[in-house]
C-alpha positions as a Markdown table, in Angstrom:
| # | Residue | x | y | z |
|---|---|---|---|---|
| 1 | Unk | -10.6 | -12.0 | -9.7 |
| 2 | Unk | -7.4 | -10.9 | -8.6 |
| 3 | Unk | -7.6 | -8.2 | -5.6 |
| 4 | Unk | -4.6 | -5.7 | -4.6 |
| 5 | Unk | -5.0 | -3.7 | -2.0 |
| 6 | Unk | -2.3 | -0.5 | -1.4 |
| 7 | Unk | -2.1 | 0.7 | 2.1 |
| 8 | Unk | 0.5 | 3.9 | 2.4 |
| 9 | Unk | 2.2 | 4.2 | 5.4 |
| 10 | Unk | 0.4 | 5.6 | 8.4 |
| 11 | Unk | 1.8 | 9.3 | 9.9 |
| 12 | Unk | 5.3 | 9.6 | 10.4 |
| 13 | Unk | 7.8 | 11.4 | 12.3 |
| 14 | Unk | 9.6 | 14.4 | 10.4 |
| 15 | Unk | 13.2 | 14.2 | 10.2 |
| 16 | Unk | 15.6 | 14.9 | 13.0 |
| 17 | Unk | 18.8 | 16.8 | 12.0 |
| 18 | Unk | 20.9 | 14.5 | 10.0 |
| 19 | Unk | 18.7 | 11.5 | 10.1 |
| 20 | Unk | 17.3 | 9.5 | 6.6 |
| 21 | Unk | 13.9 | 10.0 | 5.2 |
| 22 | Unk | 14.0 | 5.6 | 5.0 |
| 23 | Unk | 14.6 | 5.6 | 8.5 |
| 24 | Unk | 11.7 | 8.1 | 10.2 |
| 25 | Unk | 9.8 | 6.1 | 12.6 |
| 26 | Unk | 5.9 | 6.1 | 13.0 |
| 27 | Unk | 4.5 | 8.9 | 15.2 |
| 28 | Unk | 2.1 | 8.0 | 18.4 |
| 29 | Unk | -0.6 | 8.8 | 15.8 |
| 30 | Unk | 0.2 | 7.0 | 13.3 |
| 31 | Unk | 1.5 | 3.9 | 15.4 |
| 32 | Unk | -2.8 | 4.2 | 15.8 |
| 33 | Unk | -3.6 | 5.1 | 12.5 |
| 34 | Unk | -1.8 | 1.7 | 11.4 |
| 35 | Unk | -3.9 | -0.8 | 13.9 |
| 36 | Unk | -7.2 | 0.9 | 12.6 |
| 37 | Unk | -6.0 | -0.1 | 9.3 |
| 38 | Unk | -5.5 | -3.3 | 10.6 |
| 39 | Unk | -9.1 | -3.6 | 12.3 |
| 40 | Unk | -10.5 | -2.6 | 9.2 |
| 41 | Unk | -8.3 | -4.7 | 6.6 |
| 42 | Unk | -9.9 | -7.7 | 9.3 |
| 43 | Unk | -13.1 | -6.4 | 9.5 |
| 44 | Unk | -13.7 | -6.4 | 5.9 |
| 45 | Unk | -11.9 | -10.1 | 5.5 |
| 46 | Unk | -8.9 | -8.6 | 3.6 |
| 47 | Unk | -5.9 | -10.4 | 4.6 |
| 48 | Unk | -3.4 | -10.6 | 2.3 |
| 49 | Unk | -1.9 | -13.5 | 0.4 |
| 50 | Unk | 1.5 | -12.2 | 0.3 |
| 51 | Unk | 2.6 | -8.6 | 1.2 |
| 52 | Unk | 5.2 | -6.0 | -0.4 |
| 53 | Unk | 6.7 | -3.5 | 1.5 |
| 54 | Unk | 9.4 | -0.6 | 0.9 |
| 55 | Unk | 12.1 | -1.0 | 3.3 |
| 56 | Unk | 11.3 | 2.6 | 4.7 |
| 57 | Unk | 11.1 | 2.5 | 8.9 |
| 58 | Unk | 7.6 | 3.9 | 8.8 |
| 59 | Unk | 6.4 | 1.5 | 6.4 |
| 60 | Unk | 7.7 | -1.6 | 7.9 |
| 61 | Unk | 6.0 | -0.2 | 11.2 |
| 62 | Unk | 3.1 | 0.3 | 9.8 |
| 63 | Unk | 3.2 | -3.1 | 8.4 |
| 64 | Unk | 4.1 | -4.6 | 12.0 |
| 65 | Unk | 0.9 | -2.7 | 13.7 |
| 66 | Unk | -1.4 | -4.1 | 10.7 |
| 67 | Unk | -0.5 | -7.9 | 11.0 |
| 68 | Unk | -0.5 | -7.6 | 15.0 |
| 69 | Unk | -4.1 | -7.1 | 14.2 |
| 70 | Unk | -4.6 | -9.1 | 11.1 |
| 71 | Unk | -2.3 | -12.5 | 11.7 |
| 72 | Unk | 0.8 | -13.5 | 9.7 |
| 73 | Unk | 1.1 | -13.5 | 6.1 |
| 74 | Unk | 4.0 | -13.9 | 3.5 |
| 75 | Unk | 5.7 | -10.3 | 3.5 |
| 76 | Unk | 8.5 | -9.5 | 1.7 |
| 77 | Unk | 10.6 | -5.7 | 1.6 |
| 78 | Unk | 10.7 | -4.5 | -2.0 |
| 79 | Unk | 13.4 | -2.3 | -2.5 |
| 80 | Unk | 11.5 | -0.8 | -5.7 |
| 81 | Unk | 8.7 | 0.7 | -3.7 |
| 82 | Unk | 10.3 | 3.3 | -1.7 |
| 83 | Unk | 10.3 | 6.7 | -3.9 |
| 84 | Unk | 8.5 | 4.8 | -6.7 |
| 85 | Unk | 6.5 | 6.1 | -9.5 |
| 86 | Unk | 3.1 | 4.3 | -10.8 |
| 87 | Unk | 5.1 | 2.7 | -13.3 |
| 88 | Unk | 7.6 | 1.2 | -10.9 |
| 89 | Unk | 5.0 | 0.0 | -8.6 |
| 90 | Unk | 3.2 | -1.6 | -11.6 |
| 91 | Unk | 6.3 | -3.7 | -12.7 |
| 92 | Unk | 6.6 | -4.3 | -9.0 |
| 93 | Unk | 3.0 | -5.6 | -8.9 |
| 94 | Unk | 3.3 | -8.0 | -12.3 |
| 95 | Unk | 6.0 | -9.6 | -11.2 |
| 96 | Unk | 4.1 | -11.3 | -8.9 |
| 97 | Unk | 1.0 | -12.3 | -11.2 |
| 98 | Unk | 0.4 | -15.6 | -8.9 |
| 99 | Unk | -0.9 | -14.1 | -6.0 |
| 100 | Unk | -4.5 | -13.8 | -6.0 |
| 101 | Unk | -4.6 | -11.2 | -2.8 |
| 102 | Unk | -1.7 | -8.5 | -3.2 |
| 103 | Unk | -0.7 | -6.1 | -0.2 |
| 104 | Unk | 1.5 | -3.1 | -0.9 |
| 105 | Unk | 2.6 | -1.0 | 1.6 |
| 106 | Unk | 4.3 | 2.2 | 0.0 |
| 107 | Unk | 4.2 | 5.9 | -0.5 |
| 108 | Unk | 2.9 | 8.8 | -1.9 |
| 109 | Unk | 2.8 | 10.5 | -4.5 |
| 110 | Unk | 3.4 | 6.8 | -6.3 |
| 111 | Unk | 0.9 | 4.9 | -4.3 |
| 112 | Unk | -1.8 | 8.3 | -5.5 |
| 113 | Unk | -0.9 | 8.1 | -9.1 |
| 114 | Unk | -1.3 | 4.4 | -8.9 |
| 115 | Unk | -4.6 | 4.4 | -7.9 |
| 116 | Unk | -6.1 | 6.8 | -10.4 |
| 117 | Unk | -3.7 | 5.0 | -13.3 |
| 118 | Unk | -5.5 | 1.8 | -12.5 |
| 119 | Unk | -9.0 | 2.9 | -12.0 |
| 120 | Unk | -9.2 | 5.9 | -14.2 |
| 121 | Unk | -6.3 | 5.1 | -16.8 |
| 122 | Unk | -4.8 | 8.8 | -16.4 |
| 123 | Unk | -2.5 | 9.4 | -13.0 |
| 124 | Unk | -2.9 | 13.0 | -13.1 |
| 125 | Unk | -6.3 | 12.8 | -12.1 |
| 126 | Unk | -5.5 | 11.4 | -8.4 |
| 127 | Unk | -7.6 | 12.3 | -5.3 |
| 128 | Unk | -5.3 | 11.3 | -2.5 |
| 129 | Unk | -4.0 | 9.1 | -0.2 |
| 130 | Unk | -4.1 | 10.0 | 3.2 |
| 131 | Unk | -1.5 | 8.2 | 6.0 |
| 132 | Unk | -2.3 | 4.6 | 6.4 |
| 133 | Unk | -5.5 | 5.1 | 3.7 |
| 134 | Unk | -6.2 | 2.0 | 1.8 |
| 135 | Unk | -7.4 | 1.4 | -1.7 |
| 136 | Unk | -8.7 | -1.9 | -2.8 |
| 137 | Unk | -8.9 | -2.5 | -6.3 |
| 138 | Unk | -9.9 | -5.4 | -8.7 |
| 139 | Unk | -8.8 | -6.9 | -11.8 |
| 140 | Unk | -9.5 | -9.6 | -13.6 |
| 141 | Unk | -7.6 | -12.5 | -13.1 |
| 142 | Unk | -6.3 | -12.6 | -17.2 |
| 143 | Unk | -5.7 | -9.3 | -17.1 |
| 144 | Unk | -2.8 | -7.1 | -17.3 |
| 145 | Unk | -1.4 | -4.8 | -14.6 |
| 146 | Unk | -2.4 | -1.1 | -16.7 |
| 147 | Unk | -4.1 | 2.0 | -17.0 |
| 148 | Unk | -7.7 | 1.3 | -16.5 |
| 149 | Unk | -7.2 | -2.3 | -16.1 |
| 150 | Unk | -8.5 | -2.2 | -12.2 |
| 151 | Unk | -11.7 | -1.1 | -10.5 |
| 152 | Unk | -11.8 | 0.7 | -7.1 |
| 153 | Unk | -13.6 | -1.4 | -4.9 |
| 154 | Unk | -13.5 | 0.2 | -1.8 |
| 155 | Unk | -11.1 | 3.4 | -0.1 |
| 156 | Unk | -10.7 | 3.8 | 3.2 |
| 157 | Unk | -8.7 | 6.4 | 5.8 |
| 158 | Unk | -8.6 | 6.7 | 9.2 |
C-alpha cells in the first residue's frame, strides 16, 4: 500500500504592494496552523518518506514548522507544484512511484481537485482544503496515479 499524503500550505500573509505571490511569508497564524499539522502528522505516525514542495515562501515555511515537529526527511522543491492543476500534480506524484510514503506540500485549487480526482474520480466534486489541512490517501502499491485510483483515509484541518 502506497500512502500520499497532501498538506496545503498553512495561512499566509496577503501581498504587500509590489511583492510576489511565491514569496508571501506565513502569518503568526499560520506559522501555528503549520506545527499543529506537524503534531498531528506525528501523532498519527505519518512521517514521510520523501517530501515535495512548491518553491512558494509560505509553503517552504510551512514545511520548516512541520519537520521541526516531525524530524528530518528527504524533501525536495518541485517547481511543478506551485499554480498546478490535478493533472500536473499527478505527473508530479508518478514520477516518483518508489516512494512508499509521499508528502506534498502545495496549493489550492490544485491540491482540492486532487483530492476529489483521486478519491471520487471527478475533480469538480471537491469539498475543500482549508490552510495547512491534510488529506491522506491510499493506493495500491500496483496501481496507477488516476481518477479514483486512491481512497481517502483520513482529512484533517486545524
Amino acid at each position: 500500500m502506497r500512502e500520499l499524503i497532501l498538506l496545503r500550505h498553512a495561512h499566509a500573509e496577503p501581498a504587500n504592494y509590489g511583492q510576489a505571490d511565491i514569496d508571501r511569508p506565513l502569518s503568526p497564524v499560520g506559522l501555528a496552523e503549520a506545527e499543529a499539522a506537524g503534531r498531528w502528522l506525528r501523532q498519527h505516525r505519518l512521517v514521510p518518506d520523501r517530501v515535495l514542495c512548491s518553491p512558494a515562501r509560505r509553503t517552504r515555511e510551512t514545511l520548516a514548522n512541520v519537520l521541526e515537529v516531525v524530524g528530518f526527511v528527504e524533501q525536495r522543491l518541485a517547481e511543478p507544484i506551485y499554480d498546478a492543476s490535478a493533472g500536473t500534480l499527478i505527473n508530479v506524484i508518478d514520477a516518483h512511484p518508489d516512494v512508499q510514503r509521499l508528502l506534498l506540500v502545495g496549493h489550492n485549487p490544485g491540491l482540492e481537485h486532487l483530492v476529489a480526482l483521486l478519491a471520487d474520480g471527478r475533480s469538480g466534486d471537491y469539498r475543500g482544503m482549508p490552510p495547512a489541512g491534510i488529506a491522506v490517501l491510499h493506493l495500491a502499491d500496483d496501481a496507477a496515479v488516476e481518477p479514483g485510483a486512491a481512497t481517502l483515509v483520513d482529512f484533517w484541518w486545524p
